[in-house]
C-alpha positions as CSV (number, residue, x, y, z in Angstrom):
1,X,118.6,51.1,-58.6
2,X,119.0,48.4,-61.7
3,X,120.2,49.9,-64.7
4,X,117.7,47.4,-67.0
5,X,114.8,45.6,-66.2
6,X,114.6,42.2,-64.2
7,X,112.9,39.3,-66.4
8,X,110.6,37.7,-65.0
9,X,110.0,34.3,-67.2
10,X,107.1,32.4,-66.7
11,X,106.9,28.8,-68.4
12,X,104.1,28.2,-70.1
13,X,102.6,24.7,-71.6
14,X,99.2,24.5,-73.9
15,X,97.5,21.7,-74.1
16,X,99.5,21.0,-77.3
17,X,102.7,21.3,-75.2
18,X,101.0,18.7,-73.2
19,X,100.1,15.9,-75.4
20,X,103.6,16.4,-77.2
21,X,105.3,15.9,-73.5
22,X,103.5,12.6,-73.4
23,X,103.5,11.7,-77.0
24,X,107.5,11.9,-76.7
25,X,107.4,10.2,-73.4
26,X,104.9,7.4,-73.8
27,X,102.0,7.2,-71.6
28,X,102.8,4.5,-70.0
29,X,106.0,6.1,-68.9
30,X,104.2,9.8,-68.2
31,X,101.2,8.0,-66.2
32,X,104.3,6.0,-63.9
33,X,106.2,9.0,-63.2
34,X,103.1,11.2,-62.2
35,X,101.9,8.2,-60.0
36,X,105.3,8.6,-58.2
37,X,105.4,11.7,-58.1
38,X,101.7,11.9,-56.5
39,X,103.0,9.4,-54.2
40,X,106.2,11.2,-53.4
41,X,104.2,13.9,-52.4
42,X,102.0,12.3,-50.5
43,X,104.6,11.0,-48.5
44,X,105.2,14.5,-47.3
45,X,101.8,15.6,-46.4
46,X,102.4,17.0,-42.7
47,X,104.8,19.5,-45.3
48,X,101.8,20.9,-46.6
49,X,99.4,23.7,-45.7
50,X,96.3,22.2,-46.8
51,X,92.3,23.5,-47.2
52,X,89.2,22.1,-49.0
53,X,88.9,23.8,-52.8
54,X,86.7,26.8,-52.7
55,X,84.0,26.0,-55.2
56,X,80.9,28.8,-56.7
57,X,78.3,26.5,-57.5
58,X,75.2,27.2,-59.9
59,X,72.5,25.0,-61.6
60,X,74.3,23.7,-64.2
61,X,78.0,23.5,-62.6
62,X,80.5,24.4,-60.8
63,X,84.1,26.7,-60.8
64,X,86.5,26.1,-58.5
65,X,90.4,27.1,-57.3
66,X,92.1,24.6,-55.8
67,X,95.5,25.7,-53.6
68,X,98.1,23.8,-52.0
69,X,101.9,25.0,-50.3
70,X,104.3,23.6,-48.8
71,X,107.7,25.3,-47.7
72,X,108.8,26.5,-51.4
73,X,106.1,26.1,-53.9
74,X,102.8,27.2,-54.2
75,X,100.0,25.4,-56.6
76,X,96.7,26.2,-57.8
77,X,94.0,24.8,-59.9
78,X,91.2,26.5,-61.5
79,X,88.7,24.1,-62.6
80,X,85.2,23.7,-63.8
81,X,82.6,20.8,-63.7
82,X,79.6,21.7,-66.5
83,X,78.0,18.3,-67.5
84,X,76.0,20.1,-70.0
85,X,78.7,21.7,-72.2
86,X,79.2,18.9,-74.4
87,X,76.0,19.5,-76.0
88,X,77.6,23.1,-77.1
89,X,80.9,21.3,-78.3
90,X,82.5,22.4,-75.1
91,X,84.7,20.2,-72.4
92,X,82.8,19.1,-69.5
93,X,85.7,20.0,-67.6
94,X,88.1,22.5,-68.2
95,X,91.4,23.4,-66.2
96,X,94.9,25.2,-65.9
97,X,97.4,25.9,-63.0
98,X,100.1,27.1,-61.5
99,X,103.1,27.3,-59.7
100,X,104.8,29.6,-57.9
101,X,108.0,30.5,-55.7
102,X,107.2,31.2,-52.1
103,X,110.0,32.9,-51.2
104,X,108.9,36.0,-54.0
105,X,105.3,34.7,-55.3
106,X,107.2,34.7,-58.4
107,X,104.6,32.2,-60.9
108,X,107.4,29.9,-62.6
109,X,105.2,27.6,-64.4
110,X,101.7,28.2,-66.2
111,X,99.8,25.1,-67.8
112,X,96.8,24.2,-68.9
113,X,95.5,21.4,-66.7
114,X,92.5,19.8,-68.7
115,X,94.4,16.9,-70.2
116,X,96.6,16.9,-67.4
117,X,93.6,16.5,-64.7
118,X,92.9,13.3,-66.5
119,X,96.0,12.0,-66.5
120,X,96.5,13.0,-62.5
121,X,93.0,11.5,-62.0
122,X,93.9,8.4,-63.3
123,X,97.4,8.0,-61.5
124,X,95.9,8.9,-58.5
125,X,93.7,6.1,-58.7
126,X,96.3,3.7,-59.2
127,X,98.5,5.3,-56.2
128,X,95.4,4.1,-54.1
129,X,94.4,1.0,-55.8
130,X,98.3,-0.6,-55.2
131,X,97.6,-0.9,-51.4
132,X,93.8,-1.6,-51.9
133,X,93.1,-3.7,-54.0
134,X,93.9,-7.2,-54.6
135,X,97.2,-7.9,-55.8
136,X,95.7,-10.7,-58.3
137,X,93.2,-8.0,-59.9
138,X,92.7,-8.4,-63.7
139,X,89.2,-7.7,-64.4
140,X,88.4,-4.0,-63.7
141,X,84.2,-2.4,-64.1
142,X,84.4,0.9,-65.7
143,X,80.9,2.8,-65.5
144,X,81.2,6.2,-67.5
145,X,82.8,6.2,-70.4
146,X,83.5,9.6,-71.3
147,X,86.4,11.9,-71.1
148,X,88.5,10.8,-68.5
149,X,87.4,6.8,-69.1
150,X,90.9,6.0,-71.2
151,X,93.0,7.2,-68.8
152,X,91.2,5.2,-66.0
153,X,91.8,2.4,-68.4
154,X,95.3,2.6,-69.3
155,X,96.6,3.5,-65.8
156,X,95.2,0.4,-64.7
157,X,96.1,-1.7,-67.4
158,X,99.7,-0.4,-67.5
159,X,100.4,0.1,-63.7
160,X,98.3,-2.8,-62.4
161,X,98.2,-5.7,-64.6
162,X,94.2,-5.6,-65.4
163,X,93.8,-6.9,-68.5
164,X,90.0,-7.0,-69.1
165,X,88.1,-3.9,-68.6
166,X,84.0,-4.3,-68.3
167,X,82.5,-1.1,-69.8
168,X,79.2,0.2,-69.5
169,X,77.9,3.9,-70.2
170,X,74.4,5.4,-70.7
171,X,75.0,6.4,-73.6
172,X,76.3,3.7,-76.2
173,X,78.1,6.3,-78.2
174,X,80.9,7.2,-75.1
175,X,81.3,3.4,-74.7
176,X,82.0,3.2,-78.6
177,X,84.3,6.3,-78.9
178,X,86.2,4.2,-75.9
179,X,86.8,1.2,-77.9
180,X,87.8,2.8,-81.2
181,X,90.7,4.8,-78.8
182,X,91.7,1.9,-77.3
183,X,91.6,-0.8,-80.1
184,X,95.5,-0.7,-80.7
185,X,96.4,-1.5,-77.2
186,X,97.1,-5.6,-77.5
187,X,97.0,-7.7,-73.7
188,X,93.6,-5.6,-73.0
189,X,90.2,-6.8,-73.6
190,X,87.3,-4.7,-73.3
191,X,84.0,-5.9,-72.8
192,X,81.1,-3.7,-73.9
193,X,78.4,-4.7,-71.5
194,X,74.5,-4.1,-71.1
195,X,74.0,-3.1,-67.8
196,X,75.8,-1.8,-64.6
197,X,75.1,-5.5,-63.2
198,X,76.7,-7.3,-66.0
199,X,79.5,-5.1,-66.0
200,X,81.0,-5.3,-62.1
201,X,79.7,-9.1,-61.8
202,X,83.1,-10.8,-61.0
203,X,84.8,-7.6,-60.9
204,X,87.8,-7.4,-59.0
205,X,87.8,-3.5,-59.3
206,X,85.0,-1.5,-60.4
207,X,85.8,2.4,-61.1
208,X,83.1,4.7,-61.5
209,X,83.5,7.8,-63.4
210,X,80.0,9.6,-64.4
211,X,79.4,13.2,-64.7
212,X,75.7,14.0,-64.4
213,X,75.6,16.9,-61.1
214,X,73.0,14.7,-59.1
215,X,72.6,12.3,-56.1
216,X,73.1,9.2,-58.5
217,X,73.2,5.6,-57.1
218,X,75.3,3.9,-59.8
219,X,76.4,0.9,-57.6
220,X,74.3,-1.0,-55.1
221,X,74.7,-3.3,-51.5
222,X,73.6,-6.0,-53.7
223,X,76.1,-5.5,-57.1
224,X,79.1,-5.5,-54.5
225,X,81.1,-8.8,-54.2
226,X,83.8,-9.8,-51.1
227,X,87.5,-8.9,-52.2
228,X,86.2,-5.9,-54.6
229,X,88.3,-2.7,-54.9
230,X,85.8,0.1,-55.3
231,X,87.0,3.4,-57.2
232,X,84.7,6.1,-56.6
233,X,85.4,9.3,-59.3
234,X,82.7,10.5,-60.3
235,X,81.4,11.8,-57.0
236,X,83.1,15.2,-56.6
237,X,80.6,18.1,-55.1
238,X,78.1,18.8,-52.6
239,X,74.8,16.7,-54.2
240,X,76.6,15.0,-56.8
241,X,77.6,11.0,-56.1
242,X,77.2,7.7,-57.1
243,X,77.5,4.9,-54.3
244,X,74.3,3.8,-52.0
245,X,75.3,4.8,-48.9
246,X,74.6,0.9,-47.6
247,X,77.8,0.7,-50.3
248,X,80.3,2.8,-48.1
249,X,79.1,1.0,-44.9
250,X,80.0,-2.3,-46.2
251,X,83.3,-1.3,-47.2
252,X,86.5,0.2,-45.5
253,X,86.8,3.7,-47.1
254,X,89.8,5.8,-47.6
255,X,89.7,9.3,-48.5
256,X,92.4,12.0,-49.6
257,X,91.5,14.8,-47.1
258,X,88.9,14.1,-45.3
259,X,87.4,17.8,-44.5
260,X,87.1,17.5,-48.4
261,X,85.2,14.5,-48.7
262,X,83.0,14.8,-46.0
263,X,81.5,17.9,-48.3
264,X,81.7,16.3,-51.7
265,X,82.1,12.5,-51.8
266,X,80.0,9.9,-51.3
267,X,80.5,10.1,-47.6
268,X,78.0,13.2,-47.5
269,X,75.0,10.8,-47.2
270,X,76.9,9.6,-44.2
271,X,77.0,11.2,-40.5
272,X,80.2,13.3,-39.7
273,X,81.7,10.2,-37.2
274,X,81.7,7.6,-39.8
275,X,84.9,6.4,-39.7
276,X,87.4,6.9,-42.7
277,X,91.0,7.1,-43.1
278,X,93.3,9.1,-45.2
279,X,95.2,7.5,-47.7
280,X,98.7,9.0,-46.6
281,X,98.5,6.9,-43.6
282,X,98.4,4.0,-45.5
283,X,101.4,5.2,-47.8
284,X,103.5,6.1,-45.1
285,X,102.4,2.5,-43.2
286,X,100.8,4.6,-40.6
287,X,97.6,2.6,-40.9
288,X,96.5,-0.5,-42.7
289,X,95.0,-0.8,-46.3
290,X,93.6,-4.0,-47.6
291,X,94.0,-6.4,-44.5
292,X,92.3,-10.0,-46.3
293,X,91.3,-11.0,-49.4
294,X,87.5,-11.0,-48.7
295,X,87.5,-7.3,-47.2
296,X,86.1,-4.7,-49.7
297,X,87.9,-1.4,-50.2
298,X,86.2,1.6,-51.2
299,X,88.6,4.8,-52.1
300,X,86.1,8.1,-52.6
301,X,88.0,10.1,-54.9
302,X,87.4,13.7,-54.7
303,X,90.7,15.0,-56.3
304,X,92.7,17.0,-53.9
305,X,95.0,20.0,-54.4
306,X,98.0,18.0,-54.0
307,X,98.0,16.1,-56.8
308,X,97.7,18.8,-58.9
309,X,100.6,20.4,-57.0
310,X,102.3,16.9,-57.8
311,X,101.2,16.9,-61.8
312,X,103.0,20.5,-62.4
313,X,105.6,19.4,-60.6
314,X,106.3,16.5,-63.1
315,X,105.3,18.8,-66.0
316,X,107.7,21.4,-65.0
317,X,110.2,18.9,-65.0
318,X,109.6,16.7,-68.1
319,X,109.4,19.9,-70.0
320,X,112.5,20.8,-69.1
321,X,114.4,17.6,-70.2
322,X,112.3,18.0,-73.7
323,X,112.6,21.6,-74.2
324,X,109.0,22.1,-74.3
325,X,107.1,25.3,-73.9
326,X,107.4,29.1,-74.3
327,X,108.8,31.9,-72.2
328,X,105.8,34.0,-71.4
329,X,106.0,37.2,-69.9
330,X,103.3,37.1,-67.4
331,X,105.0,39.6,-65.0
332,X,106.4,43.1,-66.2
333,X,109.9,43.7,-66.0
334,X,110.7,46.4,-64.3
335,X,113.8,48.5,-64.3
336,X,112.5,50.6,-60.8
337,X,110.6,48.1,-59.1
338,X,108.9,50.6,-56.9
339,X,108.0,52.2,-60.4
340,X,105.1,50.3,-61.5
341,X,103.2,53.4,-63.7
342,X,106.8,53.8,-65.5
343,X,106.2,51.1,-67.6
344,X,103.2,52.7,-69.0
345,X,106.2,55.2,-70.1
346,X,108.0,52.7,-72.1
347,X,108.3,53.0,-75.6
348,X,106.5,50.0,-76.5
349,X,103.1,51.2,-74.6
350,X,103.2,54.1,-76.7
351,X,101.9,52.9,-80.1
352,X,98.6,51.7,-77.9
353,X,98.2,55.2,-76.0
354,X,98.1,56.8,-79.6
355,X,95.8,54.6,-81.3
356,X,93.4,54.9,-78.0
357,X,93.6,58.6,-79.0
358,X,92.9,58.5,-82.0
């Protein structure tokens, strides 16, 4: 039997941890190394044990954990989706994780993944876009504007060379509160625009990245041009897209797990044998990407556990080499580990089992 307890440290990262980590880092820097680390990762994908996200839906959102494993680590998300909670002063989406050890399920690493998700979400799409879009792009569409629309926009400007960026948002203010963030970033122009049209005319990527929880038809057969890249975000659960279904069947589509998508992308208004193909195929040179200039792309982005496995990964790491983050202690240490009701005999429980009594 141990004389003394055994610690079991987890690391844990707030949101302020985060920002510092990419403050110190750059973002330009912290969105490359999470794209390659995605990649990385993706690379190994027959390594994983893989299911869709389990997701509790009501009228207004949606909660959902997100797992992933492969042969040593274990990853989870829990994640929310509640368009209406900005008008309480609340995040539409809200997020942490972790990882853990699978040889003891010990949890290493806890961090909040709201800010992160963004970032992921935005490296993810360049991971995709580099085989599937043009290599000239410079002009990118971005319909939505809100919370995850500068990431969208300085992954691709940093990662891919676009250096206009057509914005467009229902509501003016979200396009607005875009520009004023990005106004310092010189070699990017931004073009407020007045309609969905005006924006992805002559487009040579168009992301879309709205929120509202319904069967929304943000792009058209008729607004799509030969040689686009299309970036579907936005559409993420069961009755919640954005592309006319004419959209996906002019385009070849790529999906990250396809048992996923099928439920919550843009392919659910299609039947179950339209034909798709996983993007790991194409990063592994399994399967073809973009195969002519004239083809249009289309990559439905669900978000998939893996690249949040991938994202705490990278933050695990980077915090390490900054010295960011606090030693929590998430798990007790015992010094019997068969003895789990001895540690309410510890000296330091006792203060709370006297003032319960009194």
């Amino acid at each position: 039997m141990n004389t003394s307890p055994t610690a079991l440290p987890t690391l844990f990262l707030s949101a302020q941890d985060v920002a510092t980590l990419v403050h110190r880092l750059g973002l330009p820097a912290a969105l490359d190394r999470l794209a390659d680390t995605i990649r990385a990762d993706y690379l190994r994908w027959p390594a994983f044990d893989k299911s869709a996200r389990v997701a509790s839906h009501s009228v207004d959102g949606v909660i959902e954990l997100m797992p992933i494993a492969d042969d040593t680590t274990y990853a989870f998300k829990y994640v929310n989706g509640h368009p209406r909670n900005t008008r309480s002063g609340l995040p539409t989406v809200m997020a942490f994780g972790v990882l853990a050890d699978v040889d003891t399920g010990v949890p290493v690493l806890l961090s909040e993944l709201t800010l992160t998700t963004a970032l992921r979400t935005a490296a993810m799409s360049v991971v995709a876009a580099r085989p599937l879009a043009r290599p000239d792009s410079r002009r990118m569409a971005l319909i939505g504007n809100g919370a995850q629309s500068e990431f969208q926009a300085l992954s691709f400007h940093h990662l891919m060379g676009i250096d206009e960026i057509r914005l467009y948002d229902t509501d003016a203010a979200a396009t607005r509160k875009l520009m004023a963030n990005l106004a310092g970033h010189t070699g990017l122009r931004l073009v407020p625009c007045d309609s969905i049209a005006q924006a992805v005319r002559g487009a040579d990527i168009v992301t879309t990245v709205t929120a509202d929880k319904t069967n929304a038809t943000i792009l058209t057969p008729d607004l799509i041009e030969p040689g686009m890249h299309i970036n579907g975000v936005g559409g993420d659960c069961p009755g919640k897209t954005e592309l006319h279904p004419d959209v996906l069947r002019r385009a070849s589509v790529f999906v990250e797990y396809e048992p996923q998508t099928r439920i919550e992308g843009d392919l659910q208004h299609l039947p179950a044998d339209f034909p798709v193909t996983e993007l790991w195929h194409v990063l592994a040179g399994n399967a073809p990407g973009r195969t002519g200039a004239a083809q249009v792309t289309l990559f439905d982005s669900v978000g998939f556990a893996l690249e949040d496995y991938s994202a705490l990964r990278f933050l695990r790491e980077a915090a390490g080499e900054l010295g960011l983050g606090q030693v929590l202690p998430l798990i007790p240490a015992l010094q019997d580990p068969k003895d789990l009701f001895g540690l309410l005999r510890r000296p330091e429980a006792r203060p709370v089992a006297l003032a319960l009594a009194a």
